[in-house]
N, C-alpha and C positions, 0 to 999 in steps of 0.2 A: 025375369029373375036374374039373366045372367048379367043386365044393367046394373041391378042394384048390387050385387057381387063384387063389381070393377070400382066401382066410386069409391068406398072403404079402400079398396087398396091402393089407388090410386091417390088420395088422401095420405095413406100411412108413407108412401113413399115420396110426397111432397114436403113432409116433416122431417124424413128423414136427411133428404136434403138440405135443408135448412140446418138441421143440424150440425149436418157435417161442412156446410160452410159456418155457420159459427163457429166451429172446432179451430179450423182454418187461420180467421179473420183475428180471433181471440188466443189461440194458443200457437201455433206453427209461423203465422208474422212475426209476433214479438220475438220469438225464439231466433227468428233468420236476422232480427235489427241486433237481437246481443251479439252476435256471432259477427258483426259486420263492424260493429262497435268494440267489439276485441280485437280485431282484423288492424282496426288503426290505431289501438294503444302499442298493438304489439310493432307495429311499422314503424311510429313515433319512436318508441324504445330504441330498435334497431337504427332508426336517423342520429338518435341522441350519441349513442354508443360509437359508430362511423365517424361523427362528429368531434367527441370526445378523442377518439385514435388518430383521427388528422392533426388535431391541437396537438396531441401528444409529439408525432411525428413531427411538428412544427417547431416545439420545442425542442430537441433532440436533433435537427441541424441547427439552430440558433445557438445554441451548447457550443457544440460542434466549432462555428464561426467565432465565437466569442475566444475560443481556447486558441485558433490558429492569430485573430487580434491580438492577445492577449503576447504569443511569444514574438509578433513584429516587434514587439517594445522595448524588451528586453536583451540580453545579452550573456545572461551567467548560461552556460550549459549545464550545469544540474538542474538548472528550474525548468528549462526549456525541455530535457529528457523526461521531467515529471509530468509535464504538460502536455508534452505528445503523447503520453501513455495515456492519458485520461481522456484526450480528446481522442485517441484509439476506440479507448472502452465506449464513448458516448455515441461514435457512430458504429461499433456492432451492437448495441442497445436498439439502435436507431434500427439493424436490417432484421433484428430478430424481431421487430415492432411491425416490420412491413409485412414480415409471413404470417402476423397470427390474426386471427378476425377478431372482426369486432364484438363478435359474441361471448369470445371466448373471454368471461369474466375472470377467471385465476390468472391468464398469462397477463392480460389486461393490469390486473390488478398489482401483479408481480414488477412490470415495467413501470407500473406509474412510481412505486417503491423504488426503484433504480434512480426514475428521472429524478425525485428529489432528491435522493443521497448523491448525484451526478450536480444539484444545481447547489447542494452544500458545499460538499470539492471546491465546485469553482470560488463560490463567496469567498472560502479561505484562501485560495490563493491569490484573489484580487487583494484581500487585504494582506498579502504577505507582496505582492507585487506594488500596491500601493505604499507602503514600508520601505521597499528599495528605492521605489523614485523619491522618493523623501529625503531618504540618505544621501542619494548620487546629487538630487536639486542643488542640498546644503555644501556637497563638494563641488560643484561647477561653480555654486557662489564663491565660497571660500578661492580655489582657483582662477577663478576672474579678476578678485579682489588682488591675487596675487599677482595676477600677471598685469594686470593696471597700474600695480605699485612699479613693477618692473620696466613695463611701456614706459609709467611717465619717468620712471630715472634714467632708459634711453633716450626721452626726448630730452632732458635737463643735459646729459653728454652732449647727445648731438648740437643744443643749441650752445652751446660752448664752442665746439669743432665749429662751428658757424659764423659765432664771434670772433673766435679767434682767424679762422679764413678772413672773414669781411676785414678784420685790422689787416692782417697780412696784402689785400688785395688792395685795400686802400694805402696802406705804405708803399704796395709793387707801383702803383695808380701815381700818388704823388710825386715818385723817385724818376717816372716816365719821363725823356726829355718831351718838349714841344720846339718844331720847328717853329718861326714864325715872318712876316715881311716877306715874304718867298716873291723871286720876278724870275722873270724869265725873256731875255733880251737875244734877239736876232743881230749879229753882227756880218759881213759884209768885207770881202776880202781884205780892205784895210784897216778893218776894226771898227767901223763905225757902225752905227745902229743902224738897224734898216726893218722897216715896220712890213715891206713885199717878199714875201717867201721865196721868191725867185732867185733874190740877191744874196741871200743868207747863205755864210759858208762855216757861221760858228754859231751854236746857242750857248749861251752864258747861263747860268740859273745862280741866285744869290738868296740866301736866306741869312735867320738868325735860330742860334741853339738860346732858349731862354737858359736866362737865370732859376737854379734850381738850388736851393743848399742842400734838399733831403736826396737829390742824385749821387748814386754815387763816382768818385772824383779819376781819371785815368785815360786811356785811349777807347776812343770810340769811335766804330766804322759805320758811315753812315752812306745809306744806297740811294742813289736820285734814278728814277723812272720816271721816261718821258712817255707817254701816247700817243701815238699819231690819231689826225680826226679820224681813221678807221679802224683805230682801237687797238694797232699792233706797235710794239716796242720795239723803241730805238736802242737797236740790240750795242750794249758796253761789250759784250763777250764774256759773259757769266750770269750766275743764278746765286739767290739767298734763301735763305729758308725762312718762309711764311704763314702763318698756319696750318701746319700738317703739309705744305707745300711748298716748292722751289717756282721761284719768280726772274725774271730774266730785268735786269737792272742796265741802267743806260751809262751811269756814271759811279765809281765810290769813292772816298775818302775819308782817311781815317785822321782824327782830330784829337790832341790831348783837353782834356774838358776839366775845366775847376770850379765847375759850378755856377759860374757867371757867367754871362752873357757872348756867344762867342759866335761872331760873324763866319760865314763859310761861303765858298766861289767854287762852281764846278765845270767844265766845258765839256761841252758832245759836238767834236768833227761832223761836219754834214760831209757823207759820201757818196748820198744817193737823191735823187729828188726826192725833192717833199712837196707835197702839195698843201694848198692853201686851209685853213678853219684852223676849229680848235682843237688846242693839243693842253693835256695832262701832266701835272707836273706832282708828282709825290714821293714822298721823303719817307724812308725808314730808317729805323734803329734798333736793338735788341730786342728786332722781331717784333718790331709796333710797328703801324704807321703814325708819323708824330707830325707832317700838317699834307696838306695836296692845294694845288690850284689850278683854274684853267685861264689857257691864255689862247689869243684868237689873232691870227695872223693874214694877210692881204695875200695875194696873187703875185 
């Protein structure tokens, strides 16, 4: 009896199990999947929003950069005071943006209100800054124009001052005496020529002053410098002024000149040995040299 007592119950509580796992399987699962499934709308939202406030912050140094761009360009300081105030306001927008969260929908939404009334500002001032390079462009041209006009009427002067030098320097050029036939003769205690350096106790030099009519016509002192082959001068006992410099001259003489052709003879005493080569022979006149020669002598 007490068999058939246990099977019934044992039965009723096999059902009930069953039961209570379909309870389970059919209500208490689904319920854990919504909850797991809200779990990532709500974390998505929360990425969105994070997301959203980085952009934002992104924008809002970009601002920022664009406003300090903005016054390298320029130059008026009223605009430049207007612009560092605004580029002020955009980076405490920017910190009061870093302290608030992302959840926080009012302040959120408050800031983003800011950014765009901060990225109208700028519009207008790019176009009020685009306005002055316009104007300033038009006055660099205009000023360019003017000073090109200017330039080229200093170059029209100057190539005047140029022509008129180049005439000037061509009439100083053509008025230049030239020496010309220049020798140079070795004499020899009794006046004869002597070609051995040994023997020589006079050197003779003889030239011609050309014919010039554009010279002008009066006394003229003319310097003969001789060389020795080691390139020191057979000192006359004085100096002439030479390019910015005094030269040490061997012979002078001064000549009345009338524009025609006019032979000249100068003599340099030997008082010292001379040794054998070549020896330099040049002629000055009002600070020109007007011819040179060289001439080569024996032992």
């Amino acid at each position: 009896m007490k068999k058939n007592y246990l099977i019934p119950l044992i039965a009723s509580l096999a059902v009930a199990l069953l039961v209570a796992a379909a309870l389970v399987f059919f209500v208490i699962l689904p319920q854990r999947d919504d909850n797991r499934e809200l779990e990532n709308k709500v974390t998505a939202i929360q990425e969105l929003a994070e997301l959203e406030k980085q952009e934002m912050e992104n924008d809002y140094e970009q601002l920022g950069q664009q406003y300090g761009e903005m016054m390298a360009q320029i130059t008026n300081d009223s605009l430049i005071a207007q612009l560092t105030r605004e580029q002020l306001r955009a980076q405490q927008l920017l910190e009061e943006l870093k302290k608030v969260k992302a959840d926080d929908a009012r302040e959120i939404t408050r800031l983003k209100k800011e950014l765009n009334s901060v990225r109208a500002v700028l519009r207008d001032y790019i176009r009020q800054v685009d306005s002055l390079n316009r104007i300033n462009q038009n006055l660099r041209q205009e000023n360019t124009q003017l000073t090109g006009r200017l330039e080229e009427s200093a170059r029209q002067n100057q190539n005047l001052q140029l022509e008129r030098q180049t005439l000037t320097e061509k009439v100083t050029i053509a008025a230049q005496l030239d020496a010309t036939a220049i020798s140079m003769t070795g004499l020899n205690k009794r006046g004869k020529v002597s070609k051995k350096m040994k023997d020589v106790k006079t050197l003779q030099v003889n030239f011609n002053i050309s014919r010039n009519v554009t010279a002008e016509n009066g006394q003229r002192t003319l310097y003969v410098r001789i060389q020795t082959p080691a390139g020191e001068t057979l000192n006359g006992g004085g100096t002439f002024a030479y390019e910015n410099r005094q030269l040490e001259y061997s012979m002078k003489k001064v000549i009345e000149y009338s524009g025609e052709e006019t032979p000249v003879t100068v003599y340099w005493q030997v008082g010292e040995f001379l040794e054998a080569g070549e020896y330099r022979v040049s002629i000055f006149a009002d600070g020109n040299m007007i011819g040179s020669r060289t001439f080569t002598f024996e032992k």
